[in-house]
C-alpha positions in Angstrom: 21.4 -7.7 8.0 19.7 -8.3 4.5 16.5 -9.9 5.2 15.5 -12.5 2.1 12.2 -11.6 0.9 9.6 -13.7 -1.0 7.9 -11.5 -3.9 4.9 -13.2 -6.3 4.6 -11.6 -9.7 1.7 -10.5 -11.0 2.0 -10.1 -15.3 -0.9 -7.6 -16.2 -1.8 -8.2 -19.9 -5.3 -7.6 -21.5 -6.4 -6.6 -17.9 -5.5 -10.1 -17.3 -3.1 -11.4 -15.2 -0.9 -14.2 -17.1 1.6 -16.6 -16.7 4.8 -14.9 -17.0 6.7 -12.0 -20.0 6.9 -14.3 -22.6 3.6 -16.7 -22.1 0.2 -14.7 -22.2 -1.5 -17.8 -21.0 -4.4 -16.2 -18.4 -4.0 -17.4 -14.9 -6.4 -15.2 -13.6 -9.0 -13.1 -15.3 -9.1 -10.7 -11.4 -5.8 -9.5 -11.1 -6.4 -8.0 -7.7 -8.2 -11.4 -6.2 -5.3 -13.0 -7.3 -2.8 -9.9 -5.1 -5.1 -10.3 -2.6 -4.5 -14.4 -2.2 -0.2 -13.5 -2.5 -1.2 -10.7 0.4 -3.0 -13.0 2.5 0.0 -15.9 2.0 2.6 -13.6 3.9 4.5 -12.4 0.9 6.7 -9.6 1.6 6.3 -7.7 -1.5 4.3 -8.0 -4.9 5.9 -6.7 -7.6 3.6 -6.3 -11.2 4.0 -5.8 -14.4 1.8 -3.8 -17.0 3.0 -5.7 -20.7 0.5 -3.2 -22.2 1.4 -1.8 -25.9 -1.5 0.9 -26.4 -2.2 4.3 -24.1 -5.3 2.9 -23.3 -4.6 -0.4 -22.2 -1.8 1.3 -20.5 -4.4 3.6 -18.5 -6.7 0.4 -17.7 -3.3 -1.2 -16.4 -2.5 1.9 -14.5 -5.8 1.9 -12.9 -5.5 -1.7 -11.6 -2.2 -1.5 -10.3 -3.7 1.6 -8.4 -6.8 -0.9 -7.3 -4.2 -3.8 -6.1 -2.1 -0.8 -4.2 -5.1 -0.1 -2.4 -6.4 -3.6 -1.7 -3.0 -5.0 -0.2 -1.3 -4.4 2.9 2.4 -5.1 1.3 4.5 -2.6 -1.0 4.3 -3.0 -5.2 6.9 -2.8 -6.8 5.6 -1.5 -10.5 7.7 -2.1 -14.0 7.0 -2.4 -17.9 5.6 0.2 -20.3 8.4 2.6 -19.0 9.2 5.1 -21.6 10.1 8.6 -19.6 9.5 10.0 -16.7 5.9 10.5 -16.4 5.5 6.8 -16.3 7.3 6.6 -13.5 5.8 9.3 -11.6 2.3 7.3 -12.9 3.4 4.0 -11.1 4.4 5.9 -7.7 1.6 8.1 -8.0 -1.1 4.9 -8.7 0.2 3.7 -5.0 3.7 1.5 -6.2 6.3 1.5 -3.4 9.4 1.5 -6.0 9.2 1.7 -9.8 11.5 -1.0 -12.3 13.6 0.4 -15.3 14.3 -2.0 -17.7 18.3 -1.4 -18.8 17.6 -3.3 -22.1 15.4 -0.7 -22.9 17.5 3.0 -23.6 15.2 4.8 -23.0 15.0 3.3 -19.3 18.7 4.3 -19.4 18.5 7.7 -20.7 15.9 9.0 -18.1 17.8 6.9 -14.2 19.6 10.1 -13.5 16.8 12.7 -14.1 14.4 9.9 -12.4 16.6 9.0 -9.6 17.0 13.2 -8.6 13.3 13.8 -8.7 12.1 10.5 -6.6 14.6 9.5 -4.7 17.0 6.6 -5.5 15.4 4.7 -2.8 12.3 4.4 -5.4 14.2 2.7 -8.4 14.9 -1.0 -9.2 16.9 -1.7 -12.7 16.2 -4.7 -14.2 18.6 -6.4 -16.7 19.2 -10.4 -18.2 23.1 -10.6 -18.2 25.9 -7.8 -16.6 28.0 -8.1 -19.7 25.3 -6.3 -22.2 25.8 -3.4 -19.8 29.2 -0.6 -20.8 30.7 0.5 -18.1 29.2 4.0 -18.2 25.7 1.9 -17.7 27.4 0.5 -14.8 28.2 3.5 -12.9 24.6 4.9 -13.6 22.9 1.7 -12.0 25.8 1.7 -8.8 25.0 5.5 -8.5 21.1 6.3 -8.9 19.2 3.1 -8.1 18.7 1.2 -5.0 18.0 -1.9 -5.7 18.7 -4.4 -8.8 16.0 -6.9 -10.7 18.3 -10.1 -12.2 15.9 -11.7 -14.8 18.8 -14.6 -14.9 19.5 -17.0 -11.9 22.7 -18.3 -14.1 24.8 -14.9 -13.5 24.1 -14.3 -9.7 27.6 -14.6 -9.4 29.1 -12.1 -12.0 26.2 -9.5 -10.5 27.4 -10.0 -7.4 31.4 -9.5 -8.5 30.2 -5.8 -10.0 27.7 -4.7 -7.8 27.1 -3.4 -4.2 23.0 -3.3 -4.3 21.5 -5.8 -3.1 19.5 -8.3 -6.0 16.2 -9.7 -6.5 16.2 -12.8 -8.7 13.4 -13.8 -10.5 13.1 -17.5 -10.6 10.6 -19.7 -12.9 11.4 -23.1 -12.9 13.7 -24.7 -9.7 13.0 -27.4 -6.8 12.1 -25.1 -4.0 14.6 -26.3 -2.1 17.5 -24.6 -4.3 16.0 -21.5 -2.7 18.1 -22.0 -0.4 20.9 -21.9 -2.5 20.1 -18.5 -4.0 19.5 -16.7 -1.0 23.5 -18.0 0.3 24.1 -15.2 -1.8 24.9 -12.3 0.1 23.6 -10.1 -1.8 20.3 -11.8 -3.2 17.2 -9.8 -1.0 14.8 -11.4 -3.1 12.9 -13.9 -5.1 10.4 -13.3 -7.5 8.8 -14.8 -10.7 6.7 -18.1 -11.0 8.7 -20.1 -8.1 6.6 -17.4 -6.2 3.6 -17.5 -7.8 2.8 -21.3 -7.7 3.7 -21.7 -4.1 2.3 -18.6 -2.5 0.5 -20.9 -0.4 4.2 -22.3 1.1 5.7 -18.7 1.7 5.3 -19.1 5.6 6.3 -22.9 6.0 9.9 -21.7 3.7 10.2 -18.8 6.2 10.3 -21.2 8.5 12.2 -23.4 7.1 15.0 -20.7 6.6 14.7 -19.2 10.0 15.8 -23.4 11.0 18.9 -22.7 8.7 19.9 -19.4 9.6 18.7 -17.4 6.9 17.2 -14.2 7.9 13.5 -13.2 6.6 11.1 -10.9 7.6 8.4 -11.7 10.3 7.3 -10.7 13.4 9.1 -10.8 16.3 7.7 -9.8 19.9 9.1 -7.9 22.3 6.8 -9.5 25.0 6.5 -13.2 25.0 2.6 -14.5 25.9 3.7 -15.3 29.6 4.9 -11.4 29.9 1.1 -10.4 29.6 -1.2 -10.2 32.7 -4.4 -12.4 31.8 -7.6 -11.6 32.9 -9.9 -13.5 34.8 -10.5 -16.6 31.7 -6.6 -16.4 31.1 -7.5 -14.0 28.0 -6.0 -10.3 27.0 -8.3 -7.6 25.5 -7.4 -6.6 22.2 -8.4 -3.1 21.3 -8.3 -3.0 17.5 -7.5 0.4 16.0 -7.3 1.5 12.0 -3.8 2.5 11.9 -4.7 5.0 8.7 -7.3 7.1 10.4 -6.7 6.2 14.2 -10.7 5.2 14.7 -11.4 2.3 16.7 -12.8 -0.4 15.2 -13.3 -3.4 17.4 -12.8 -4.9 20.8 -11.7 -9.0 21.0 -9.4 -11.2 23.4 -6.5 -13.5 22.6 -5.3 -16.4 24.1 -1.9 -17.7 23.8 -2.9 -19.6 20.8 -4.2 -16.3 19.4 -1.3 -14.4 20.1 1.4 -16.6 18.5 -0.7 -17.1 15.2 -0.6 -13.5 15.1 2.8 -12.9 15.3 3.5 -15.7 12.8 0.8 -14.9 10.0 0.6 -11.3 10.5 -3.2 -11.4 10.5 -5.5 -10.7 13.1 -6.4 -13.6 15.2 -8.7 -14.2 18.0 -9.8 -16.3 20.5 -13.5 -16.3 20.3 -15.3 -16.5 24.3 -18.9 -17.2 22.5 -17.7 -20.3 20.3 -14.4 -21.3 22.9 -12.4 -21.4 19.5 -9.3 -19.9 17.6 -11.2 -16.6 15.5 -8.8 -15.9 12.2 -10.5 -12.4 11.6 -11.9 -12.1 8.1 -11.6 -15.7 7.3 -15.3 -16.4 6.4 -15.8 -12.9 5.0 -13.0 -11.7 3.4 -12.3 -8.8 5.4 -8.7 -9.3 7.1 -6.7 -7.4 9.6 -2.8 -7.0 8.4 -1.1 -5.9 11.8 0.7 -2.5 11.5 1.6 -2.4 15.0 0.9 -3.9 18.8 1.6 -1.9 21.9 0.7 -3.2 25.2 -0.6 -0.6 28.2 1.7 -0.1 31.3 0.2 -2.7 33.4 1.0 -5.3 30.7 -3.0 -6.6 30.3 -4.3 -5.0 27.5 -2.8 -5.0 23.7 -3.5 -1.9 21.3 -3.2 -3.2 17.8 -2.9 -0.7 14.6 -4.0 -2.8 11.8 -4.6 -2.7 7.9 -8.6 -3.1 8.1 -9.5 -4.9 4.9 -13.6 -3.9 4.1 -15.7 -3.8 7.3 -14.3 -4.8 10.8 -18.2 -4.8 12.3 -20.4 -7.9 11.1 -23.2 -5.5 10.8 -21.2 -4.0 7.5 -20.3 -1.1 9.6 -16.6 -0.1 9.1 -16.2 0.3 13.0 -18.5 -1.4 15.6 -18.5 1.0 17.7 -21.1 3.4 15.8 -24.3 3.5 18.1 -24.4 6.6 20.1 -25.5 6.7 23.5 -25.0 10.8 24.4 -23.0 13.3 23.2 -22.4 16.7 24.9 -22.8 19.6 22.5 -20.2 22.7 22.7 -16.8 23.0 24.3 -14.8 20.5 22.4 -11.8 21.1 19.3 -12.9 19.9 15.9 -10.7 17.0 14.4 -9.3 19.3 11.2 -10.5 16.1 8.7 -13.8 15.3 10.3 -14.4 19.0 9.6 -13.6 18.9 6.0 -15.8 15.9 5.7 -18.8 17.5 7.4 -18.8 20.3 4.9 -18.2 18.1 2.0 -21.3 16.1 2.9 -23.3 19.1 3.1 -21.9 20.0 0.1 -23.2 16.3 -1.7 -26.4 16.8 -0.1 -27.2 20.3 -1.3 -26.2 18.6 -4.8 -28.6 15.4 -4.1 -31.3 17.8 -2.4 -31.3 21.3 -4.3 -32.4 23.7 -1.6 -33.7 27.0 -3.0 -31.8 29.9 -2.2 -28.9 27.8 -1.4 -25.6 29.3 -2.5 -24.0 26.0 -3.4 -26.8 24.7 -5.1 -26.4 28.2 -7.4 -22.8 27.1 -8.1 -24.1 23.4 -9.6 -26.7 25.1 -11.4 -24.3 27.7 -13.0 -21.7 24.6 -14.3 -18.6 24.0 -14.0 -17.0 27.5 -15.9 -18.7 29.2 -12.5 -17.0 27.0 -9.8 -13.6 27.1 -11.7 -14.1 31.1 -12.0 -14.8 31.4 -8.3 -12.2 29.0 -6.7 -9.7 31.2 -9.3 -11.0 34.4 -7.7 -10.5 33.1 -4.0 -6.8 31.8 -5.0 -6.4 35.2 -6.3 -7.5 36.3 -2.7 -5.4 33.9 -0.5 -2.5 36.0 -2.1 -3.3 39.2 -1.6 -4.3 38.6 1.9 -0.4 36.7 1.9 0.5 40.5 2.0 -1.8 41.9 4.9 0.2 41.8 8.1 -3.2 41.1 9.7 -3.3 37.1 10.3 -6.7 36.7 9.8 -7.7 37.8 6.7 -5.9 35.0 5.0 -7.4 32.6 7.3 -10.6 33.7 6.2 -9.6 33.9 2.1 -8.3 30.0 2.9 -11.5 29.2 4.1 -13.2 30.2 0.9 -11.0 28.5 -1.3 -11.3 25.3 0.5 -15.1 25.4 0.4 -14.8 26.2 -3.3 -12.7 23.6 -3.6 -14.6 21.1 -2.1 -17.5 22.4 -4.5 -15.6 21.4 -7.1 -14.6 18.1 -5.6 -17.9 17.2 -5.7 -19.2 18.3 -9.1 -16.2 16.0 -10.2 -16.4 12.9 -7.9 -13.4 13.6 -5.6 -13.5 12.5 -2.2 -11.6 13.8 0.9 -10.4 10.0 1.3 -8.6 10.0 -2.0 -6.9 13.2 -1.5 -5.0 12.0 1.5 -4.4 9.1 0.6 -3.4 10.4 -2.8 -1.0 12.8 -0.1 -0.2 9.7 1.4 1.6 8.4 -1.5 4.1 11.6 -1.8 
């Protein structure tokens, strides 16, 4: 079944986000407040596009759509200033889910194969005005190496549809939102994006709805437990453990009502039912800092929910990330050492040593000998890691590893790295 998604554009020019390709009027001077606002509204994708000309406008594009990957819980979809591969691999790489080539553009048409083998077809959009400026050759290319199509025209739906199997996303500017429905008859329209989006973000869940009534299939929620399937507790309410579905940590404990439960399944945010005010708790609404479900599992008894959310800034009102962060004992020895917690500790030994110079220390003697010394030494203990490669005896290149990492992680520090945008840089691949 092709599910019909809704997919605001955002049109990055100046650092600006304006009103569509062809009209740099600003419509918001914060680009990622204005993702956030189509994330919050229950859009299914967000697709943006950098109309920079110069490298370094490019670079300041590249680094917001890296910021608005980060900040929103929905998949990017990244096009414009796409000249070879390397801006490709920039856009997927800054966080974007799938990357646009622009088939009125050759060199977009020159680099889909060699694009397509490295990332994965699965990663590639093509966008084009009209099916008839394409040869046949063209044709083939699109059918064979991309996944999805991008039709800047609603007037040749039709034709697309006549020479294409891949399913089409249509951007849309100016309609009566009920011809949505009309588009997404198509079969194989997935999508619609563009300014029909944009200025009624703020309807996305009433028009899901409003499909749903008319058979059209779109993407929400749907429970495999209904409310009356859960055991209540004593005030009729479920505990909700709340968990960060990145890292695993717990963040919060709450309780939902039915209300609660249903509101959450429909918006696809976090909501509560709060026992100290007796009211409906949207989490984040006053501060900003939303839960995008991920996942909800319930225990074996049926009576207590496990959600894996998307924790937007802190989950505790204290301005800790997790409120559960006030230790009552811990019991020294015995226990196996989570691998990144690990990594962490010694990295923020390392950033103290660099804040606190101790005398004597051997890292400090690294910072004070520069940069040329770290890179020398983290090159002697790759060296190292490959000679121990050749020992049959499994420990030495445990203990060569070791070294590198700790060099590494010297070197993360002199340069501002931190073990958070590693992974998640990981996380991207």
């Amino acid at each position: 079944m092709l599910y019909k998604r809704y997919i605001p554009c955002i049109y990055l020019y100046h650092a600006h986000a304006v009103r569509s390709l062809n009209d740099t009027s600003v419509v918001d001077t914060d680009p990622v407040r204005l993702a956030s606002y189509f994330n919050e509204h229950n859009a299914d994708e967000l697709i943006v596009f950098d109309m920079s000309s110069g490298d370094e406008e490019h670079e300041e594009a590249l680094n917001l759509i890296e910021e608005i990957c980060d900040t929103v819980a929905v998949p990017v979809i990244g096009g414009g200033h796409v000249h070879r591969m390397e801006d490709v691999k920039k856009l997927l790489y800054a966080g974007c889910r799938r990357a646009v080539l622009d088939f009125e553009n050759p060199e977009n048409v020159e680099i889909i194969q060699e694009v397509s083998l490295k990332f994965g077809k699965e990663k590639l959009l093509v966008s084009f005005k009209n099916p008839e400026i394409l040869t046949e050759e063209q044709k083939e290319l699109i059918e064979n190496y991309a996944a999805e199509l991008l039709l800047m025209n609603t007037h040749v739906i039709r034709e697309t549809q006549a020479l294409f199997s891949l399913p089409v996303i249509v951007q849309v500017n100016q309609i009566a939102l009920n011809k949505l429905f009309e588009i997404f008859s198509y079969e194989n329209v997935s999508g619609v994006t563009g300014n029909i989006m944009n200025d009624n973000a703020d309807e996305i869940q009433t028009l899901k709805k409003l499909c749903q009534e008319n058979g059209i299939p779109v993407a929400v929620l749907e429970a495999k437990y209904e409310w009356e399937d859960l055991k209540k507790n004593s005030d009729g309410l479920v505990p909700v453990v709340v968990q960060e579905d990145k890292t695993g940590e717990v963040l919060m404990v709450a309780y939902m009502n039915e209300e609660a439960y249903n509101q959450t399944l429909r918006s696809g945010k976090m909501t509560y039912f709060s026992r100290s005010r007796q009211q409906l708790w949207l989490k984040g609404e006053t501060s900003g800092h939303y839960q995008y479900v991920k996942k909800l599992t319930a225990d074996c008894d049926l009576d207590t929910i496990l959600a894996r959310v998307n924790q937007t800034g802190a989950a505790c009102h204290t301005g800790n990330h997790s409120c559960f962060f006030q230790e009552i004992m811990t019991r020294d020895g015995g226990g196996t050492a989570n691998p990144r917690t690990v990594l962490e500790e010694v990295s923020a030994v390392i950033h103290d040593r660099k804040q606190h110079p101790k005398e004597g220390s051997y890292t400090n003697y690294l910072f004070d000998k520069g940069i040329d010394k770290i890179l020398k030494k983290l090159g002697e203990e790759a060296t190292e890691i490959v000679i121990a490669a050749k020992n049959p005896n499994p420990h030495e290149i445990k203990y060569e590893i070791s070294d590198f990492l700790y060099h590494m992680m010297v070197l993360m520090e002199e340069k501002g790295i931190t073990w958070d945008e590693i992974t998640e840089e990981l996380a991207k691949r």
